[in-house]
C-alpha positions as protocol buffer text, in pm:
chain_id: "A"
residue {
  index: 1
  type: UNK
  ca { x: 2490 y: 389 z: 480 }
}
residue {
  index: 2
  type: UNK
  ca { x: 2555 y: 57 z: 719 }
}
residue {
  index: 3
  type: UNK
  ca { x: 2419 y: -286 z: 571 }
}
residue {
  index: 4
  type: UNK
  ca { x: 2134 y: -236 z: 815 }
}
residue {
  index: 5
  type: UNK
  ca { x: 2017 y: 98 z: 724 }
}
residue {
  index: 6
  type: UNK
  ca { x: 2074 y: -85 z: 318 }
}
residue {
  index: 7
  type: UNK
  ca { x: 1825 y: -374 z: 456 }
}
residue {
  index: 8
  type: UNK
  ca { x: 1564 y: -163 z: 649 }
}
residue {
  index: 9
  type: UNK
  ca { x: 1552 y: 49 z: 338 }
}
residue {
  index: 10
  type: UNK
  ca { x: 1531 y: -243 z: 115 }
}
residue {
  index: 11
  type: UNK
  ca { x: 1261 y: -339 z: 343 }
}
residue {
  index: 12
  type: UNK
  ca { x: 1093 y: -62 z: 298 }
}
residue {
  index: 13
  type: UNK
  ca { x: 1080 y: -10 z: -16 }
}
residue {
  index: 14
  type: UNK
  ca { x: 963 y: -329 z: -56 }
}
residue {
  index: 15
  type: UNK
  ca { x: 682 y: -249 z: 224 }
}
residue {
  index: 16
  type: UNK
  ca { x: 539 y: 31 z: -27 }
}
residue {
  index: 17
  type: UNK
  ca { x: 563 y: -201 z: -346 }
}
residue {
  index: 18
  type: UNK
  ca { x: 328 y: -459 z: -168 }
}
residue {
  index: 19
  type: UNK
  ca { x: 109 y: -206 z: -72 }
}
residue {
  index: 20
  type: UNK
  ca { x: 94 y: 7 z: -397 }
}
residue {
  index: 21
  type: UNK
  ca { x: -6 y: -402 z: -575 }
}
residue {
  index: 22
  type: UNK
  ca { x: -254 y: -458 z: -273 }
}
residue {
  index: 23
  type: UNK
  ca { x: -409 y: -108 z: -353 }
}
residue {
  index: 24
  type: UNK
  ca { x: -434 y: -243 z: -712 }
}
residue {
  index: 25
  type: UNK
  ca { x: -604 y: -574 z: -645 }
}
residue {
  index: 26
  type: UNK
  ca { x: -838 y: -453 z: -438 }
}
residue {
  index: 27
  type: UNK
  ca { x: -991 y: -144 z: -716 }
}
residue {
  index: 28
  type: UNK
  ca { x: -913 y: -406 z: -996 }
}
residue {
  index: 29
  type: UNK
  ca { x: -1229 y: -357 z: -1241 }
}
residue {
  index: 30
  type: UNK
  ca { x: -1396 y: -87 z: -1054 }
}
residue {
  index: 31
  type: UNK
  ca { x: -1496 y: 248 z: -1175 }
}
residue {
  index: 32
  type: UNK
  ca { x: -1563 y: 528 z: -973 }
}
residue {
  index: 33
  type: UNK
  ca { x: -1894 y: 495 z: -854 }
}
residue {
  index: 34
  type: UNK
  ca { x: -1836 y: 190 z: -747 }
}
residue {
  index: 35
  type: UNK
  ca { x: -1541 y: 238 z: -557 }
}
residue {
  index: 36
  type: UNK
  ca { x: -1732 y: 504 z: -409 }
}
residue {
  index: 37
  type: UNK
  ca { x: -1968 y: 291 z: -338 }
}
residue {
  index: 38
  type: UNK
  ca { x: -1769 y: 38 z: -159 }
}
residue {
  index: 39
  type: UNK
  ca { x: -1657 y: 193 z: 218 }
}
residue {
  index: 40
  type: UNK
  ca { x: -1493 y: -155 z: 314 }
}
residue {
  index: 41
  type: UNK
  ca { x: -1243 y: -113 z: -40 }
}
residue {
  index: 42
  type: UNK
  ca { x: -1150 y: 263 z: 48 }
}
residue {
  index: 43
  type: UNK
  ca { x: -1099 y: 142 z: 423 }
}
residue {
  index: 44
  type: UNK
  ca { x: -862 y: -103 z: 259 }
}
residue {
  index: 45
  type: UNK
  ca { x: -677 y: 105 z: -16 }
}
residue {
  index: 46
  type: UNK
  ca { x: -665 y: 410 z: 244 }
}
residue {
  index: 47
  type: UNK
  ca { x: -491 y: 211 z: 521 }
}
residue {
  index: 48
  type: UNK
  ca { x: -202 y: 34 z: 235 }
}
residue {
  index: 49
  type: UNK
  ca { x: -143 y: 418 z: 88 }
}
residue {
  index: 50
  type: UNK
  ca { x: -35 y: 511 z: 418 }
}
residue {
  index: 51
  type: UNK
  ca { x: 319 y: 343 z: 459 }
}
residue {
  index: 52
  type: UNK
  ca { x: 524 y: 433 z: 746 }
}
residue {
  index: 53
  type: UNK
  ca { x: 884 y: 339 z: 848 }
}
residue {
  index: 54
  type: UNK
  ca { x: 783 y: 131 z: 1178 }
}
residue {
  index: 55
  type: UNK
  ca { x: 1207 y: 145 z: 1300 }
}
């Protein structure tokens, strides 16, 4: 593995850690009914659980 592919890996990896804590935040003290109550917080934690590699 090149330095580059070590830093776009590093980068992504980091990419799904911020993600995974966003997805966190945002359901923080919720229970079920009212997250599925909530269409803008599954918008949100649906499009951060989705990581791609954007090379």
């Amino acid at each position: 593995m090149t330095s580059l592919d070590e830093l776009r890996l590093s980068d992504f990896l980091q990419h799904i850690l911020d993600a995974i804590e966003r997805c966190q935040r945002y359901t923080s003290g919720m229970d079920e009914a009212r997250f599925c109550d909530d269409e803008k917080t599954q918008d949100a934690r649906r499009s951060h659980s989705h990581v791609r590699d954007h090379r």
